[in-house]
Structure formats: C-alpha cells, structure tokens
KEZARO-455906 format. One record per residue (C-alpha): residue in three letters; x, y, z. Coordinates in steps of 0.2 Angstrom, whole numbers, plus 5000, padded with zeros to 4 digits. Last residue first. Layout:
# residues N
ALAXYZ/...
This chain:
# residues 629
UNK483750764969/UNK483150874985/UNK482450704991/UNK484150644991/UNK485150794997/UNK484050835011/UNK483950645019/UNK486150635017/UNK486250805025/UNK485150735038/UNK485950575040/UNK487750665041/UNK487250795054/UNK486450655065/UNK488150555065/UNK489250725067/UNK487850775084/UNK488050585089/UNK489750575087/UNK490050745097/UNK488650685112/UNK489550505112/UNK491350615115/UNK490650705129/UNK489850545137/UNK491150445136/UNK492450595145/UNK491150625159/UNK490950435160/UNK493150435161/UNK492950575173/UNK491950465186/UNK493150315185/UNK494650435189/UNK493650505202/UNK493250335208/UNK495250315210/UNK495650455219/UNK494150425231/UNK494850225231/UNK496650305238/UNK498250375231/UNK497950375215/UNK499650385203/UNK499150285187/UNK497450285187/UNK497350475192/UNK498750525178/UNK497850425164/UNK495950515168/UNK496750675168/UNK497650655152/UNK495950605144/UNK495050745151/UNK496150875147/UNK497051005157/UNK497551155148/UNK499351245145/UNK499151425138/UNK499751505121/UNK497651475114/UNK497251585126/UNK496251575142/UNK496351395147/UNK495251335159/UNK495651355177/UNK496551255190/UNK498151205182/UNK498751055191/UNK498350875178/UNK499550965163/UNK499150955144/UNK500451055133/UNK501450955119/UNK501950795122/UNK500550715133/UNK499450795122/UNK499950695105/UNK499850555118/UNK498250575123/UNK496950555109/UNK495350545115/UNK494250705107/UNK495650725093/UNK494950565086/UNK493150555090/UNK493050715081/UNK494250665066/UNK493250495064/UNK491650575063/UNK492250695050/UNK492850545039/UNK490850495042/UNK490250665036/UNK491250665021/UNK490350485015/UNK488950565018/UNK489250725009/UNK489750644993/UNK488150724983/UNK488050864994/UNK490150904988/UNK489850844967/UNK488450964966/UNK488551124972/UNK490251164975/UNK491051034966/UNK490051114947/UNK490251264955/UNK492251244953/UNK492151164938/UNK490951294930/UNK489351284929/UNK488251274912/UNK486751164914/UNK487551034906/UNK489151034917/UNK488351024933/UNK487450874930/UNK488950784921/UNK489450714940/UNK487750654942/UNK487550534927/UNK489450484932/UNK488950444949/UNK489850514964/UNK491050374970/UNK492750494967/UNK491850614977/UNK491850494991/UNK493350424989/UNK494350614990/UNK493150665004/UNK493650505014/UNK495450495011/UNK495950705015/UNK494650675030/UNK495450525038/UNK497050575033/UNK497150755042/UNK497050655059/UNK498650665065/UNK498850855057/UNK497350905068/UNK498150825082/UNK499750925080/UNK499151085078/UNK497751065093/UNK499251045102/UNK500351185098/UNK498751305099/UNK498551225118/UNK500251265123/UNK501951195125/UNK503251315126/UNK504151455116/UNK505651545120/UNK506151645107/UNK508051685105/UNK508251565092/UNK509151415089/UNK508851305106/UNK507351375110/UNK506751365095/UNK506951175087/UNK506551125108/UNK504851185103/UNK505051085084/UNK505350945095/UNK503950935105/UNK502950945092/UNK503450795082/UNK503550725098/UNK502050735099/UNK501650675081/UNK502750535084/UNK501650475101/UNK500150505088/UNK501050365077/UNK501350435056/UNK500350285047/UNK499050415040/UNK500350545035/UNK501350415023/UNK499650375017/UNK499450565013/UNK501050595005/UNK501050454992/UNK499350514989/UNK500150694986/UNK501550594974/UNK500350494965/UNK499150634961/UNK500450734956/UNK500950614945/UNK499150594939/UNK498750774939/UNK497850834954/UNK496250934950/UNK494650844953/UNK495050694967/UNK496850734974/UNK495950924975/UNK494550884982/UNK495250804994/UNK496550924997/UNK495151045002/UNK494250935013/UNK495650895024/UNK496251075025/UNK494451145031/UNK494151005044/UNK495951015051/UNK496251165058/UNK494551195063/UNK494451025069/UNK495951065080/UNK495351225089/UNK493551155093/UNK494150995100/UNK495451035109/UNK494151185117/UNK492951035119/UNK494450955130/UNK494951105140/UNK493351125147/UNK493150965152/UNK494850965160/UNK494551145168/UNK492751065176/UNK493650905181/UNK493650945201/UNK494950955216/UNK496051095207/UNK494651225202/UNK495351375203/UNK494351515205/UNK493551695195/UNK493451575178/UNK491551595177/UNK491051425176/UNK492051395195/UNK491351555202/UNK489651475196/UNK490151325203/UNK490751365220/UNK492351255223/UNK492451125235/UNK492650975221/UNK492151085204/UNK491650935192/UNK491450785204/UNK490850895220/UNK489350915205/UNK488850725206/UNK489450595197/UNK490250475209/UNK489150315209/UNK489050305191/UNK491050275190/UNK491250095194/UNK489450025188/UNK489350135175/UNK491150105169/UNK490949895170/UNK489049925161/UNK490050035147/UNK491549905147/UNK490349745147/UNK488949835134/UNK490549855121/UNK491449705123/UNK489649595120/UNK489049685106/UNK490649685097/UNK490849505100/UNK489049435096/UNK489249535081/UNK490949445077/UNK489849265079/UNK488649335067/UNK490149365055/UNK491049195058/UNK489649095059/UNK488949185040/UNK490649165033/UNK490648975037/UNK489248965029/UNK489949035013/UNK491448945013/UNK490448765017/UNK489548795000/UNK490748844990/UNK491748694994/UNK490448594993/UNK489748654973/UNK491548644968/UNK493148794963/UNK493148894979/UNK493449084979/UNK495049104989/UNK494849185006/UNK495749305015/UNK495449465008/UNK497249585012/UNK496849644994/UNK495749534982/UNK496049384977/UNK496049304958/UNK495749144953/UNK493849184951/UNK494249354942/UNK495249274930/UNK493849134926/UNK492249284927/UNK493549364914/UNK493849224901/UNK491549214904/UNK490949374899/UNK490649504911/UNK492149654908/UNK491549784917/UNK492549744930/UNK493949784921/UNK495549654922/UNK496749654934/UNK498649644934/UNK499049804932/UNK497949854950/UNK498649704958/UNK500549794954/UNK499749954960/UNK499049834979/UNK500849764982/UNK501749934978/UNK500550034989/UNK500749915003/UNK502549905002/UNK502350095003/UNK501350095019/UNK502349955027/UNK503950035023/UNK503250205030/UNK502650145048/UNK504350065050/UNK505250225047/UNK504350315057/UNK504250185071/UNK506050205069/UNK506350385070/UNK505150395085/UNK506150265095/UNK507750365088/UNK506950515094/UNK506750465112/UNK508450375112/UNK509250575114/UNK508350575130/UNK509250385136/UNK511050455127/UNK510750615141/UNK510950795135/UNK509150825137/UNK508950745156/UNK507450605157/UNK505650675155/UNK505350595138/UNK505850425145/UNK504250345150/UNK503050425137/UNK504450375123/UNK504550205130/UNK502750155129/UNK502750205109/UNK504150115109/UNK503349955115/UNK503849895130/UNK503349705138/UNK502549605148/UNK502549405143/UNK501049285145/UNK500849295124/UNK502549215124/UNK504049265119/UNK504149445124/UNK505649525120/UNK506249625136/UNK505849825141/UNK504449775156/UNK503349925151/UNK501849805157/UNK500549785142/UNK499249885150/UNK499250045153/UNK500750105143/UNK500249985128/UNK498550025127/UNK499150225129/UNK500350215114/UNK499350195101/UNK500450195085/UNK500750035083/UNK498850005080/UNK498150165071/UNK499450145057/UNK498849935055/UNK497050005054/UNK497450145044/UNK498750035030/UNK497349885033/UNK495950035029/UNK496550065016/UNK496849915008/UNK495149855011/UNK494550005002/UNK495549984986/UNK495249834984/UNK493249854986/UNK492549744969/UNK493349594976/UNK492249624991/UNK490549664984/UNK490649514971/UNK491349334976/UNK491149364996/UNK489549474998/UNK488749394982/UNK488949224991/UNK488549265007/UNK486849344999/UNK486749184991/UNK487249164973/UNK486049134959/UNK486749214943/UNK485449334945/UNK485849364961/UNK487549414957/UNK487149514942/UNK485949624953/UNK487649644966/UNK488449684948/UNK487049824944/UNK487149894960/UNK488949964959/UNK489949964975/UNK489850124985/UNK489150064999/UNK490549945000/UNK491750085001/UNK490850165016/UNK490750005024/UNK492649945024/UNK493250125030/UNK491850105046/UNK492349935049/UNK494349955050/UNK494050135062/UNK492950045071/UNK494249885074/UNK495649985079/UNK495250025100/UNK494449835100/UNK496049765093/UNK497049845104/UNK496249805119/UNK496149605112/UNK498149635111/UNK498549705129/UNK497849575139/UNK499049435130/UNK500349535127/UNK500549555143/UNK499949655161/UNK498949505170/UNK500449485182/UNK500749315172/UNK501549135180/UNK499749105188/UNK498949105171/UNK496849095174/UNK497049225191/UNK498049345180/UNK497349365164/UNK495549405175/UNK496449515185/UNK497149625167/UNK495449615158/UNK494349715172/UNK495349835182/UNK496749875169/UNK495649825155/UNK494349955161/UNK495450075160/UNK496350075144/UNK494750035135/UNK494450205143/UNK495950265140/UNK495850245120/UNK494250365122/UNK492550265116/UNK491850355100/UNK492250245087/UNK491550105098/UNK489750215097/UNK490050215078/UNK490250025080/UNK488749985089/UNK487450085078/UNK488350005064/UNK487749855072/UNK486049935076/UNK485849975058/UNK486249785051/UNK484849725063/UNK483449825059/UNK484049785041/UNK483949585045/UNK485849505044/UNK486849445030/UNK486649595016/UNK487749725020/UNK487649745038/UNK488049555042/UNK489649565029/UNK490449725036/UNK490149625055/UNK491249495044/UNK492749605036/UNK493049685053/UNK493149515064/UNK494249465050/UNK495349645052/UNK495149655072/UNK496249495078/UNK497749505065/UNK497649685068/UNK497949685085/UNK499349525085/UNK500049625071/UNK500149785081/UNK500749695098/UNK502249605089/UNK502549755079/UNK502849855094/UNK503549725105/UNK505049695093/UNK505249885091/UNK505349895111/UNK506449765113/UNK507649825100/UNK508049995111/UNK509549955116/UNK510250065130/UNK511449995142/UNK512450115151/UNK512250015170/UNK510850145171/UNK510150145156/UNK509949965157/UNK508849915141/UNK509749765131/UNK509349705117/UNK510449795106/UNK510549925093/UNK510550075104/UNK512350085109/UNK512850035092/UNK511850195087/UNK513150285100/UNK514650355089/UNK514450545095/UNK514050595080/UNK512850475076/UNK512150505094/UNK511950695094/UNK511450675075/UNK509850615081/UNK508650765084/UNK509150835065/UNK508450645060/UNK506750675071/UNK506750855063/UNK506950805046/UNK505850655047/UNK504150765053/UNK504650935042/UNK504450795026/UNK502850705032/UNK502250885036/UNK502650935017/UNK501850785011/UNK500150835021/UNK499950995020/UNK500350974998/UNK498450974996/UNK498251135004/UNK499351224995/UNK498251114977/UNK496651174987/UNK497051374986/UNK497851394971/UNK496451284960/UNK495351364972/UNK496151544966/UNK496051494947/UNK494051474949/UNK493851644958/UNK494951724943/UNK493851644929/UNK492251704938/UNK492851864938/UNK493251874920/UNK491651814917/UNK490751944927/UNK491852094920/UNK491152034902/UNK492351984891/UNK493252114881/UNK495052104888/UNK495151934883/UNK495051984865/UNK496952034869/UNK496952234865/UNK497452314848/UNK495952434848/UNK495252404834/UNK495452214828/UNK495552144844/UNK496952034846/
C-alpha cells in the first residue's frame, strides 16, 4: 500500500510497464487456448466416433462386426480383416522405411562427402513433396505389372506392391524428424568422439544417435501414424479384397480402404454404421501404440544416466544401453565393432542408392506418361482461358478449378494451422508446467497418430452432428475441409517449434534476459530466429501435407464436376489430388487417362514450387540470423 494515498504500489508504475505486464499475461492467455487445440480435438474426435456407434451397440450388432467375414449382402459384416491388413501393411511400411531412414541420416551427417550429404537431403525434401497419389499412380501402372508378371498366382494388387509404396510415402517424414534432432546434438561429445578415436560410423552409431531418443521415437510414433493412416496406397494399390492376407502375394482391405468404399452406402444401414467403428478402431489402435510408446521411452528416460556424465561407470552403462527403436547393440571387441560399423556405412550408401533410384524412376515414369499432354487444352479443355481465369465459364473438361482449388486448400489450411501450431509450441516449450506439459504433449502425440481418413470422417460427422440435431443444414465445404487438414497436421508444427526452442543454446536463451526483456520478447526476438530453421522444416512438412492429402478431402467437400473455382470458403472445390484418383479409377479411354497422368505433373510441380519457396525461406532466415549474431 502506498503510504499517502492508500493505493496498491502497483497503481504507481509507470503506464508503460503496466502495459507491458498486461501484453505479457495475454500470450500466456493466448498460447496456453491454443495449446489445449490439440487435446480437445482428440477429445471432440472419440466422442463423436463413439456418439456415431451407439446405433449398433444398442442395436446388439458389434458381434456382427467382430468377425472375419465381410458379406454385406448375405448380412455379414466383420470388419477384422480390415484391421488385420491395416497393421499388417503399417508394420511391413515402417519395418522397411525406418532402417533405410536411420542410414541415409547416417550418410548426411558425417558418412558421405558434404556435396553429397546436401543432395541427399535435397532428394528427400523433394520426396516430401510427392503427393500420396502420385506414388499411388505410378505403382498402379508401373510396380503392380511388374508384381504380376514375376508371381503368376498374384493380380500385382498386394501386400507385396503396396508395402514398398508405403514405405517411400513415410520415409521423408521419418528422415527429416531424425535430422533435425541430430543437428541439434551437442558438438562437444561428437569432439569427444573423435578424440577417443571412433570413425565417423562410429561416432554416428555410439554418440549422435543414443544421444537422439527422443527424436527417434518421435518420429517412429509419426512415421508409424503416417503409415496406417494413409488410405490412398491401400485403395489404389493393395486390392480392397476384404480377406486376411497370408502371404505377401495376398490383396487385401485395410480400414482406411474400407471407409472410402463404404462411406456412400445408406445411413441407416449396419455396413454405413461400420464406417465409424473402422474409424473407432484405428483410433483406438493409433492411441495404444502412441502411449505404449510414451510409457516405454519415460521408463528409458528414469533409467538413464546424464549425458554429461563422462567418466568411465557411465561410458559402461551407456555401452550396454540402447537407444529408442535403435537397432543395434554397441559391440563389446575390436571385430565386432568393426564389422558393425562397416556394415552401417553398406547399409546407408546402399539406402541412398534406393531413394535416388525410386525417386528419378517415378518422376522419369511421370514425365514420360504425362509430358506428352501438358498443353493449355490440359488446364481449360475447350474453354477460353482468360474467361476460364476470370471465373465467367465452366471449365469441366480441364484442371484449372482443380488447381485453383488446391492452392486455395492450401492457403485456407495453413492459416489455420501455422499460427496455432507455433503457438502451442511455444507454449509446451516456455510456459506449460510439467503436468501440464505432460498432459498437452499427451494430447499432441495422440493428434499425430489420428489417420487422415479419421480426420474426414471426423468432419464428416460433425455435418451429419447438425443436420440431424439442429435445424441447420450445413454441408461439406472448402472451410470444413481446410479445418480438418489443418488440424491433421497441427503435430508437425506444435513437435517441431517446441524441439527446436527447446535446442536453443543456453548462452543464447540468457541473451534476452541480460539485456532486460521480458519473457515474451525475450521468445519474440530471440528464442523464435534462433529456432527458425528447425520451425521452417515442421512448416515444410504442413504444406506438403495438406497439399496431397486426399482422404480428409474425400470426406468433406472435394467433388471432380464443379466447373469453376470455389467462390466462398461455404462452397465445394475440385482438388488436384481428388481429380487425379477419380480419373485413374474410372477413365474411360487412354485421353482419360493421360489427363490423369498430366494432372498428377501439374500437382508435382505445384507442391515442388511450395517446398521449394518453405526450403528457400528457411535457408535464408537461417543465413540472416547467423550473421546477424
């Protein structure tokens, strides 16, 4: 209290300070509703799928689904096989792409020549951007007659043409999490490495990695999320035949599949009721293997000794140890060290060789297919193409509304979901308290394994929520849509601002601090540029992302006959993606089909052009900030 006029002291700070107090308590406000996006869309996401199921547990028919039998017409409706395929396609995915992962992150840091280790990277951040029905495509017309002619007892559409798709679509996503981690791995214990004599194979397997737990588990939970959730891979190419595979020669559903197949069925019918069973177990499944995760890697986590700790009891512990979802144990002789490590370097510069060779066969196999048709009959078919541009008529024998549609996706969904995924990273990293900490990141993880095909029917169902309880009638739209991407790939931001601050150098973090700033400016002006390139490369994920994704869009507003651009954000859209899976799957003739090949270039090319702008941007925010420093 003030001793004359009876007022808090408070009241007689300058206005500027107080000010500056009231801006700092809004962010606090501001990130931490942000931060709860995520566990509260987790939440809306199992409420609605169980509020969509109580038809069928009230009606006794969840012994109708738990079988192995699919015969909707002879009122069979088990939906095992489809789980069964599922995991049986995500494991055999990720069983292929994490090694191959773990060794190209090997070659560019520290086993191949810098010029070398840039144009791998190079490669895989042009894989990120690849479409999921591009790799569709090309397997289809490519992988699938190759399958076939080599097995005579297959069709080509299997397991064993479905898996090696898969595992190219995740393996950017897997790379790209590893590498940004083991960037940030201190220097002074890779000097510690060399100093004690290890090759770079060595320091690479003994030091970086061991040191990147955290990374590597991430990106596992993301990678293996990214997997069963696909549903285009599986729809295209796996063959929708609803049996348990038993052999890698086997079609098969996988209930991603099934809810694209089914979703148009009758909405009183036990088949459309199955729909969001399929989405409550892959909901379901997605979560147990995220928290199982979580559990194995904070019992890891007790167990460990700090790395800072050099002398030799913890060198012995660390030895014996192994790091998360890391294959290999540290080896006790000379020999066996040696031969680890050399088989390492094979395995990585064979993975290169891999990548290198996937990626120039389905760009050269797309050029060759869908060169020969890009001309302007290709974006506005008959149509004049400045009427066309100007939105004064249709379009319908042409991809210029898809391509407009598609950067419109874009544009609508990362500004949705830049702004909320770098705010509850800040806050998970600056503000959260450890419980609440543990219960947002709970929240987050649980978001990232969420399938795109659960998102859309996420969507989906909250429409069907309205219509059938309220007198609005709302429908699919491009705002709904956008929505629902944006919250797919919320994670990918949310994860990577939060590590990436986290990474920022204590000598850096205390900046701000000693020359007076508060917390908030502190993060606004030097913890944010300082982390910006780690950011940047979450963001490049989110574009490529919403960008290809077509099952979320499937769900909730793309259509292939609308004729213009959409005019509001209430209005349906065509979407490159969308239009390149209806043509492949119901062409008529070869036109039909080179159009199809045609729009997937038009699609490559679109998302290479956002990469490369989000890639460019991050290198130069990255140059300014460390010769501003």
């Amino acid at each position: 209290m003030s001793a004359r006029s009876g007022q808090p002291a408070t009241s007689n700070r300058p206005a500027g300070l107080r000010g500056t107090e009231r801006r700092e308590k809004l962010m606090h406000l501001v990130l931490g509703v942000a931060a709860l996006v995520s566990l509260v869309t987790v939440t809306l996401i199992l409420l609605f799928l169980v509020y969509f199921c109580l038809p069928l547990i009230t009606g006794g028919q969840l012994p109708r689904l738990a079988s192995w039998q699919w015969q909707p017409y002879q009122g069979h409706f088990g939906i095992l096989p489809m789980a069964a395929g599922s995991l049986c396609l995500a494991v055999a995915a990720l069983a292929m792409a994490y090694p191959l992962a773990i060794g190209i992150c090997g070659l560019a840091h520290g086993l191949a020549p810098q010029p070398v280790a840039r144009w791998l990277l190079a490669i895989v951040h042009f894989m990120a951007s690849i479409p999921t029905v591009i790799y569709g495509l090309v397997s289809v017309f490519l992988l699938v007659p190759i399958v076939r002619d080599g097995f005579s007892e297959s069709s080509g559409f299997c397991l064993l043409a479905a898996a090696p798709t898969l595992a190219l679509l995740v393996l950017p996503t897997i790379i790209l999490l590893i590498h940004v981690e083991l960037e940030q791995v201190d220097l002074r214990l890779r000097v510690a490495g060399k100093a004690l004599g290890l090759t770079p194979a060595g320091e690479f397997l003994w030091v970086a990695l061991p040191c990147c737990k955290r990374g590597l588990t991430v990106a596992a939970i993301l990678g293996f999320g990214r997997a069963i959730g696909d549903t285009l891979i599986s729809l295209m190419v796996a063959g929708n035949a609803p049996r348990l595979p038993l052999s890698p020669l086997d079609s098969m559903r996988t209930l991603t599949a099934h809810v694209a197949l089914v979703v148009s069925t009758d909405s009183q019918s036990v088949e459309y009721h199955s729909l969001f069973a399929c989405g409550l177990i892959l909901f379901v499944t997605t979560a147990a293997v995220t928290l199982t995760v979580r559990f194995l890697r904070s019992r890891r986590n007790r167990a460990s000794l700090p790395s800072e700790q050099l002398d030799d009891r913890t060198s012995r512990r660390h030895r014996r140890s192994r790091s998360s979802f890391f294959p290999f144990r540290v080896p006790q002789t000379k020999l066996s060290l040696f031969a680890s490590e050399r088989a390492f370097v094979v395995w990585s510069w064979l993975g290169g060789v891999l990548i290198t060779g996937a990626v120039v066969t389905v760009v050269g196999f797309l050029a060759f297919r869908g060169g020969r048709t890009l001309n302007m009959s290709l974006l506005f078919g008959d149509t004049s193409p400045g009427e066309a541009i100007l939105g004064r008529q249709p379009v319908f024998d042409g991809i210029w509304p898809a391509i407009v549609g598609t950067v419109q996706l874009v544009v609508v969904a990362s500004a949705i979901a830049v702004p909320l995924g770098i705010a509850s990273g800040i806050y998970l990293s600056e503000y959260a308290s450890s419980r609440w900490r543990y219960w947002l990141s709970v929240g987050v993880d649980l978001l990232a394994g969420i399938p795109s095909i659960v998102m859309g029917l996420f969507g989906f169902a909250v429409i069907l929520f309205f219509q059938q309880t309220l007198s609005l009638r709302p429908n699919t739209c491009l705002l709904l849509a956008a929505t629902c991407l944006a919250l797919l790939v919320l994670p990918y931001l949310i994860r990577a601002t939060q590590t990436s601050l986290e990474s920022v150098p204590s000598e850096i973090r205390l900046t701000g601090p000693a020359l007076g700033l508060t917390k908030g400016q502190n993060i606004c002006r030097v913890l944010l540029p300082a982390a910006s390139r780690g950011i940047l490369s979450g963001l490049v994920l989110t574009v490529g992302r919403i960008a290809e994704d077509t099952a979320v869009i499937l769900l909730t507003g793309a259509v292939f006959f609308s004729g213009f651009a959409p005019h509001r954000l209430l209005d349906n859209f065509e979407a490159l993606p969308y239009t390149i899976f209806y043509l492949h799957d119901r062409y008529e003739n070869a036109a039909q089909l080179d159009r199809a090949f045609g729009a997937a270039l038009v699609l490559l090319t679109l998302t290479s052009i956002l990469f490369g702008s989000a890639y460019w941007l991050q290198r130069t925010l990255h140059y300014r900030w460390k010769h501003r420093t």
